[in-house]
LUMTIFI-697652 format. One record per atom (N, C-alpha, C, O): residue in three letters; atom name; x, y, z. Coordinates in steps of 0.001 Angstrom, whole numbers. Example, Ala and Ser with C-alpha at 12.3 -4.5 7.8 and 13.67 -1.06 7.14 Angstrom:
BEGIN
ALA, N, 13190, -5690, 7800
ALA, CA, 12300, -4500, 7800
ALA, C, 13200, -3300, 7800
ALA, O, 14236, -3319, 8465
SER, N, 12850, -2250, 7080
SER, CA, 13670, -1060, 7140
SER, C, 12900, 30, 7870
SER, O, 13409, 1138, 8039
# end
This chain:
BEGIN
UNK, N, 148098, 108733, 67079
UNK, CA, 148005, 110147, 66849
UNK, C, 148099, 110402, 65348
UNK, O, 149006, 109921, 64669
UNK, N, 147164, 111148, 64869
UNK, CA, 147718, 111512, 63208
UNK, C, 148029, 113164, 63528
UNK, O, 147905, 114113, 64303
UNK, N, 148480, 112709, 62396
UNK, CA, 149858, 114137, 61696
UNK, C, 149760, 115006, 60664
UNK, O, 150323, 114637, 59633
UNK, N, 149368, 115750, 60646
UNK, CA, 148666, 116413, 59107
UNK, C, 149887, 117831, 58855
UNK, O, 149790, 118957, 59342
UNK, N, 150722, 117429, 58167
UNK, CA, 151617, 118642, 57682
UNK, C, 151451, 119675, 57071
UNK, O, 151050, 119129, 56043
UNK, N, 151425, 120605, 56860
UNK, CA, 151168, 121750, 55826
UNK, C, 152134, 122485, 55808
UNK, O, 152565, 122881, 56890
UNK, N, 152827, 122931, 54477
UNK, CA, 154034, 123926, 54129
UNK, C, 153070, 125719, 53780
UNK, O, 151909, 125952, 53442
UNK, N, 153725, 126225, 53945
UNK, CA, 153474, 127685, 53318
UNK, C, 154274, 128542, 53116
UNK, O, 155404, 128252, 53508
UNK, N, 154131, 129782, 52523
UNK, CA, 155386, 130554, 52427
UNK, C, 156709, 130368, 51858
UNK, O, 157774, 130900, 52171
UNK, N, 156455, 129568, 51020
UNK, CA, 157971, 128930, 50796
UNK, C, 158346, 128019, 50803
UNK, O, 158935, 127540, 49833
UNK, N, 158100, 127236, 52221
UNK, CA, 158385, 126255, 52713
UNK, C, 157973, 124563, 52141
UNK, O, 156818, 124189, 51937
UNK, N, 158973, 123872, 51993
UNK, CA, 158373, 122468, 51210
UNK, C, 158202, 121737, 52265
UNK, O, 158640, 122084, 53362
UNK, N, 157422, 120429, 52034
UNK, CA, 157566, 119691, 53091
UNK, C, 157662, 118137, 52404
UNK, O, 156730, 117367, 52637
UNK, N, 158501, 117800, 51777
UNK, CA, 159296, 116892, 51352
UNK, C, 158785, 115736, 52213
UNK, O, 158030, 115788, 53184
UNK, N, 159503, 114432, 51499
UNK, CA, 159041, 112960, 52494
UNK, C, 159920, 112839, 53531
UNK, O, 159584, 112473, 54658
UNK, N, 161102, 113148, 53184
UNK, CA, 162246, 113360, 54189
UNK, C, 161703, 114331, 55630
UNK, O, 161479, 113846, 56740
UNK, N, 161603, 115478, 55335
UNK, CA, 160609, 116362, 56476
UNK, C, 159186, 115571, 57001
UNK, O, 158432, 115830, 57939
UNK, N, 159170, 114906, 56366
UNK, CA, 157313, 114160, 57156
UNK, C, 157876, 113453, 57786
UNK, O, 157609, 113612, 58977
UNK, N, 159131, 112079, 57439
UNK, CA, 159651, 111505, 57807
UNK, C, 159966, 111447, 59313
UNK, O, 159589, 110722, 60235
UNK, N, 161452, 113304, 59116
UNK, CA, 161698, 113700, 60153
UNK, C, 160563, 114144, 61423
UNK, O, 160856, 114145, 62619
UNK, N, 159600, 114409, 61018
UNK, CA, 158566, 115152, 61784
UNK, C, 157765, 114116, 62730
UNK, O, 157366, 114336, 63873
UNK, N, 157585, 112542, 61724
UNK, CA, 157193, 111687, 62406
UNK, C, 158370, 111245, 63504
UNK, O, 157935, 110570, 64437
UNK, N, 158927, 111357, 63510
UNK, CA, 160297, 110762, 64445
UNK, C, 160424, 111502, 65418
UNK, O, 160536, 111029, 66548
UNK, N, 160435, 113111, 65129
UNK, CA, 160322, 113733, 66409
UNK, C, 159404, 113699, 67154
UNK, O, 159597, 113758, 68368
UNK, N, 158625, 113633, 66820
UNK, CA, 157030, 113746, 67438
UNK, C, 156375, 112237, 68207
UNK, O, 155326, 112041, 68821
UNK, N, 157701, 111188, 67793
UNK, CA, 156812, 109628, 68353
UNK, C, 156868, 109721, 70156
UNK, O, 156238, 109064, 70984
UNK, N, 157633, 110540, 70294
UNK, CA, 157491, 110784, 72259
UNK, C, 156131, 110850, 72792
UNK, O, 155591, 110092, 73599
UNK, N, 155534, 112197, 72027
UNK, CA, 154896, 112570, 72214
UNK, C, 153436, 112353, 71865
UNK, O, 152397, 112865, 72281
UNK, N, 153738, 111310, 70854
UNK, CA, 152353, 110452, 70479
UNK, C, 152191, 108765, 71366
UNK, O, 151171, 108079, 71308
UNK, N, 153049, 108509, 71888
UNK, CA, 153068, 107787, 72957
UNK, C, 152588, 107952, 74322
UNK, O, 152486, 107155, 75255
UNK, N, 152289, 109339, 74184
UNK, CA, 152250, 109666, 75627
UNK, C, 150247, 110277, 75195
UNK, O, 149600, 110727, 76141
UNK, N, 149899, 110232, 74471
UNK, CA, 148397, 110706, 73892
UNK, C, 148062, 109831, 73663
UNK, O, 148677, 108766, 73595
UNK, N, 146205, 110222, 73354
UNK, CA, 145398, 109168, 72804
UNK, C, 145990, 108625, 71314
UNK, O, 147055, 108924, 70774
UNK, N, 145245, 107996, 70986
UNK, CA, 144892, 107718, 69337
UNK, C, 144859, 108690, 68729
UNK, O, 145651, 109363, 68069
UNK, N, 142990, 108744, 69240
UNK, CA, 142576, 110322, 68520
UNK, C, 143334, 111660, 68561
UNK, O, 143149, 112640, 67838
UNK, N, 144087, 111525, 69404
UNK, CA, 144701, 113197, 69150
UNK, C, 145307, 113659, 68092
UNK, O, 146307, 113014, 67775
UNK, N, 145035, 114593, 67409
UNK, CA, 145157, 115127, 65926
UNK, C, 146538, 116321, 66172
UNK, O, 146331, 117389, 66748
UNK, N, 147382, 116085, 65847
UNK, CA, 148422, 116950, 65672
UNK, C, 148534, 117566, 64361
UNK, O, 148177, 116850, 63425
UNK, N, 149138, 119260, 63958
UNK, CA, 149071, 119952, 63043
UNK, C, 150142, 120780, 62938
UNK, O, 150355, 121839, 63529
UNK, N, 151071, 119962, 61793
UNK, CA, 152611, 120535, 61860
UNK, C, 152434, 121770, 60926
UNK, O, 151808, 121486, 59905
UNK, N, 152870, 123198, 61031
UNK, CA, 152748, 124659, 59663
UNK, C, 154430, 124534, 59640
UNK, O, 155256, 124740, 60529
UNK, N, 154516, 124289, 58833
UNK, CA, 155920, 124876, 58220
UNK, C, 155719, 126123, 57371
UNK, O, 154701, 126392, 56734
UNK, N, 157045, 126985, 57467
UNK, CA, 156833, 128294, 57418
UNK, C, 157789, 129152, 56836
UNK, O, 158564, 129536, 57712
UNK, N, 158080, 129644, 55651
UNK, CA, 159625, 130716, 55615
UNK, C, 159582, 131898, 55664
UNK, O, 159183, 132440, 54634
UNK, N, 159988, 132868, 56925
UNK, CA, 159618, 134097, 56163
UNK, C, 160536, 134944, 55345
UNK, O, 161761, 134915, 55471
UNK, N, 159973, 135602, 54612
UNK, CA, 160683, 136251, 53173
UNK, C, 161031, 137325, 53620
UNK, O, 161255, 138088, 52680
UNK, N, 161216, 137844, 54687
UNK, CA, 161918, 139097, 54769
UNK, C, 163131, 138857, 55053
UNK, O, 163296, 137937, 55854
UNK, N, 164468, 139614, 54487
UNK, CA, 165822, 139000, 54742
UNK, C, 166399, 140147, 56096
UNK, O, 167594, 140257, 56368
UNK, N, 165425, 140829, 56735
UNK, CA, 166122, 141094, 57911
UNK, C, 165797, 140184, 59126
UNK, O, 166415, 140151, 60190
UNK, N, 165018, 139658, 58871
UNK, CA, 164832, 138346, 59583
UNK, C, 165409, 137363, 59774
UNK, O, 165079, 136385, 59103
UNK, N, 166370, 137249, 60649
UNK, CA, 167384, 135751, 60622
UNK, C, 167275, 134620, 60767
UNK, O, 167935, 133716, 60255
UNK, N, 166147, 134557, 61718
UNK, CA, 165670, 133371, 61936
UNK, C, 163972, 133179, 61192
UNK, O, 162823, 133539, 61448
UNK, N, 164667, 132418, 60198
UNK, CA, 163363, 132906, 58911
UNK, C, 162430, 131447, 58937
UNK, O, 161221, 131421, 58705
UNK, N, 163204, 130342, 59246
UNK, CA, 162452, 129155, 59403
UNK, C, 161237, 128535, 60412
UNK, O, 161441, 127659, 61252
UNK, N, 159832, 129229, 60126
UNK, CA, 159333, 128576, 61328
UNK, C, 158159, 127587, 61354
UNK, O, 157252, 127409, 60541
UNK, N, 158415, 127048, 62423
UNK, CA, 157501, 125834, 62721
UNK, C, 156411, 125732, 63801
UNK, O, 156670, 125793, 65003
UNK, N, 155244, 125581, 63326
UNK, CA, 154171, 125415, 64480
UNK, C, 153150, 124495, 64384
UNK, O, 152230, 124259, 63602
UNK, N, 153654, 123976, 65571
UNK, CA, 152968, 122820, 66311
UNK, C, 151422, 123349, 67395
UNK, O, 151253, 124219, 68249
UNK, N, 150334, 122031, 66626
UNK, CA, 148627, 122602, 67345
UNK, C, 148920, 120784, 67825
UNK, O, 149484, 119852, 67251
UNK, N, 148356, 120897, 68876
UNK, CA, 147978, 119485, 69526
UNK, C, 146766, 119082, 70021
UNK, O, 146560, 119455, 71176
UNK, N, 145657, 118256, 69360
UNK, CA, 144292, 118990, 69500
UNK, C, 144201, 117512, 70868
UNK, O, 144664, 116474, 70394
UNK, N, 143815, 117390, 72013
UNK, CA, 143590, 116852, 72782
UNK, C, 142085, 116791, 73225
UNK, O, 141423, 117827, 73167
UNK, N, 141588, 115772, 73609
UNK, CA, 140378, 115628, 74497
UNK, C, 140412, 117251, 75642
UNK, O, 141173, 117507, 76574
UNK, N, 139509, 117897, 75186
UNK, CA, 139611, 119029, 76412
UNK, C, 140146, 119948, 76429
UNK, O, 139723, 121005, 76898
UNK, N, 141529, 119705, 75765
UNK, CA, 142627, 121005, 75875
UNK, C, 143551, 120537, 74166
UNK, O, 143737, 119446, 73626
UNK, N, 144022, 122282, 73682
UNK, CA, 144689, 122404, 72298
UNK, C, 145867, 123010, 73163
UNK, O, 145709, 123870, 74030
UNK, N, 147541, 122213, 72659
UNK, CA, 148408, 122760, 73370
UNK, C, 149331, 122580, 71848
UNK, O, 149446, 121683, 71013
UNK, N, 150001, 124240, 72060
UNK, CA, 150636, 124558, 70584
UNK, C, 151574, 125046, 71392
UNK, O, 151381, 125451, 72538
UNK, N, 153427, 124991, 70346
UNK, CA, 154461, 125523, 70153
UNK, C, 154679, 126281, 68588
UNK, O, 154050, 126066, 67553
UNK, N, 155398, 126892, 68749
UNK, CA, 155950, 127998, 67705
UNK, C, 157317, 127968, 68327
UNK, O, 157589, 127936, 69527
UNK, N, 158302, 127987, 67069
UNK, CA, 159675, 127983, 67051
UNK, C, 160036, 128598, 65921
UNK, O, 159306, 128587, 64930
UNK, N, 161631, 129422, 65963
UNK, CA, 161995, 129714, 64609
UNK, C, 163622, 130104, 64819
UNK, O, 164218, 130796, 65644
UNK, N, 164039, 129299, 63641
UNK, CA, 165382, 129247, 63649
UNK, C, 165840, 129630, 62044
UNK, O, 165155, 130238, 61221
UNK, N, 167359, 129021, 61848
UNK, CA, 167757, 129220, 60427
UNK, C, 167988, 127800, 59946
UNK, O, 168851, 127479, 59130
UNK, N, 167236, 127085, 60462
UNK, CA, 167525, 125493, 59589
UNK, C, 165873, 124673, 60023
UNK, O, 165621, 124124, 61095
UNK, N, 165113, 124789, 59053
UNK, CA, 164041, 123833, 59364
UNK, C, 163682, 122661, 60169
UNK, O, 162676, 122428, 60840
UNK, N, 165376, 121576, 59809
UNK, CA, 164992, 120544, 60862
UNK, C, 165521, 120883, 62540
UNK, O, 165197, 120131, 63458
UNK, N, 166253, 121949, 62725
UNK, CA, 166871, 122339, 63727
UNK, C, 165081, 122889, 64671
UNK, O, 164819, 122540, 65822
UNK, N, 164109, 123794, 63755
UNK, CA, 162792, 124229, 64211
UNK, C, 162159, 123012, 64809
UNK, O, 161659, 122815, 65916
UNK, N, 162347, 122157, 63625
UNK, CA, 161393, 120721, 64239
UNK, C, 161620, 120226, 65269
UNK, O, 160694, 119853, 65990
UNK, N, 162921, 120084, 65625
UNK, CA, 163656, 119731, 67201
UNK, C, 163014, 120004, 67939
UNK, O, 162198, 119311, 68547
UNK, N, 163421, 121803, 68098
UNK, CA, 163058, 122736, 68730
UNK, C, 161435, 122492, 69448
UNK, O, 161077, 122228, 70596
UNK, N, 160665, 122731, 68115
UNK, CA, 159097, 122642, 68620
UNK, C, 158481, 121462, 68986
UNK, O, 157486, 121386, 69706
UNK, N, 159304, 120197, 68297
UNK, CA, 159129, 118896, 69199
UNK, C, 159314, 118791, 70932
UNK, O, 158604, 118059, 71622
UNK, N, 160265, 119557, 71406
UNK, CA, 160819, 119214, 72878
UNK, C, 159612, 119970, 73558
UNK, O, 158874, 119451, 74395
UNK, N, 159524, 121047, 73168
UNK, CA, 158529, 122356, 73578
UNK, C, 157196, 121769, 73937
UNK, O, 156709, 121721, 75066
UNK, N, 156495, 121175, 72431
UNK, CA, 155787, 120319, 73045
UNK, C, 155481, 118978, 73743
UNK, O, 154375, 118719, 74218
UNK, N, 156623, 118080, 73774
UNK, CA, 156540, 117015, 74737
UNK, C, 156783, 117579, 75966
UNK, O, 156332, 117101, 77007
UNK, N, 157634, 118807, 75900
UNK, CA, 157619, 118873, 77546
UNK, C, 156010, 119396, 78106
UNK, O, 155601, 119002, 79198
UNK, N, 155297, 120182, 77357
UNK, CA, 153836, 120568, 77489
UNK, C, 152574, 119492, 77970
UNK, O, 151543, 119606, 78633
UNK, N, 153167, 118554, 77352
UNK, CA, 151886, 116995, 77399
UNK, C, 152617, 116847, 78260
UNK, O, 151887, 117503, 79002
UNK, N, 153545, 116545, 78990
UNK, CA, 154003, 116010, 80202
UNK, C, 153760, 116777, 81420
UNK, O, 153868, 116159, 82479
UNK, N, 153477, 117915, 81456
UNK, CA, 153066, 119202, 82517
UNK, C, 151601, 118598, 82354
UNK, O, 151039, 118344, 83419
UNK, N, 151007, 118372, 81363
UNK, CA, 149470, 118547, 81328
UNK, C, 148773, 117126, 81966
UNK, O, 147717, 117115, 82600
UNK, N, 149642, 115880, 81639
UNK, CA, 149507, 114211, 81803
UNK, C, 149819, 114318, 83318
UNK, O, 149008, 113787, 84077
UNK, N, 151023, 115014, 83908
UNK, CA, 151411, 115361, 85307
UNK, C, 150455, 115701, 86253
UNK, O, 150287, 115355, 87422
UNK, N, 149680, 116685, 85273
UNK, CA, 148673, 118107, 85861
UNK, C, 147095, 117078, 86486
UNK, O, 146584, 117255, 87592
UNK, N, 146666, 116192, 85580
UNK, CA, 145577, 115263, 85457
UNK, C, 145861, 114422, 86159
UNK, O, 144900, 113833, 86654
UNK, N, 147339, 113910, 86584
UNK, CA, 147338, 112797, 87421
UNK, C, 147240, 113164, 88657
UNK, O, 146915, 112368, 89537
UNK, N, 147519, 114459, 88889
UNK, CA, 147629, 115032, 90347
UNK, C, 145887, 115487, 90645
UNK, O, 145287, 115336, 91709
UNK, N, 145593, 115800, 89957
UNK, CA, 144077, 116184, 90460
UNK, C, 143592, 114789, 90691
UNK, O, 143111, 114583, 91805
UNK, N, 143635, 113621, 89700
UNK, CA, 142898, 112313, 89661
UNK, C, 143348, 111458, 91192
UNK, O, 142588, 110715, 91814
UNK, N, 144688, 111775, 91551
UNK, CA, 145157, 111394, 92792
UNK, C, 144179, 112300, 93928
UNK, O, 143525, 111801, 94844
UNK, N, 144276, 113719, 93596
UNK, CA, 144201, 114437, 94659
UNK, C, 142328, 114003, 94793
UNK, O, 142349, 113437, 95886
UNK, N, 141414, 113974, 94508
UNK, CA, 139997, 113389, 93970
UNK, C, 140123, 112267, 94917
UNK, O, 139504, 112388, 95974
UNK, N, 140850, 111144, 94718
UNK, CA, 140702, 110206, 94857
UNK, C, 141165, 110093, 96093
UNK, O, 140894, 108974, 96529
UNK, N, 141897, 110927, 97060
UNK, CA, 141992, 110872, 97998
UNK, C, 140889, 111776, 99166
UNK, O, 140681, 111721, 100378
UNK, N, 140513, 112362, 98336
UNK, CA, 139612, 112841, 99237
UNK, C, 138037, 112466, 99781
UNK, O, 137221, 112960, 100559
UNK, N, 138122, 111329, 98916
UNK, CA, 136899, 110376, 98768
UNK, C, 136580, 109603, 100440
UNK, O, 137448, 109166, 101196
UNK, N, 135664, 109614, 100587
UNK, CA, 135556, 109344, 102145
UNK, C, 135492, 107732, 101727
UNK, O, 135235, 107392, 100571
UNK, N, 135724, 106884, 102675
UNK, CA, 135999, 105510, 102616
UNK, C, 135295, 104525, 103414
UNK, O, 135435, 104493, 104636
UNK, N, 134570, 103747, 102807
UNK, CA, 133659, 103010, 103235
UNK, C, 133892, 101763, 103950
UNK, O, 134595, 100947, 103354
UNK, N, 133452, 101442, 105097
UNK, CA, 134075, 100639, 105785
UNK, C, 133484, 99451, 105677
UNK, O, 133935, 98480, 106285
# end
């Protein structure tokens, strides 16, 4: 899976943060192709009535289907967590979703004697 980071708003994205980002995210690149292109936005927003100013969004470009999280907290790597689980639990609904049709297909196949 590659990983293409981008900061904005503020936001740095340091080697330490790529680092972290690769680590959260190895679940979930285990469980995908190669090719699947993931697209981390790091994000700050500048308004100070906003508390939870740190945010993070995750694009997961898949064969067929794009499955994205958005998270936002007050600590960047706490977001990354966050939008890491969000989306592994997503590829696992979707890997779930494909195996059940590929089962359900395959059973309905008339059988040759």
């Amino acid at each position: 899976m590659r990983i293409q980071v981008k900061a904005r708003g503020g936001a740095t994205a340091d080697q330490e943060l790529k680092a972290r980002i690769e680590r959260k995210f190895a679940k979930v690149a285990r469980q995908v192709s190669q090719l699947a292109e993931l697209e981390v936005e790091l994000r700050e927003e500048r308004n100070p009535a906003i508390k939870d100013s740190q945010v993070a969004e995750a694009t997961l470009h898949l064969k067929g289907v794009t499955l994205r999280a958005r998270e936002r907290s007050t600590d960047m790597g706490h977001t990354i967590n966050l939008v890491a689980e969000d989306l592994a639990r997503q590829v696992k609904k979707h890997r779930d979703k494909r195996r059940k049709r590929r089962e359900s297909a395959r059973s309905q196949q008339p059988r040759v004697a």
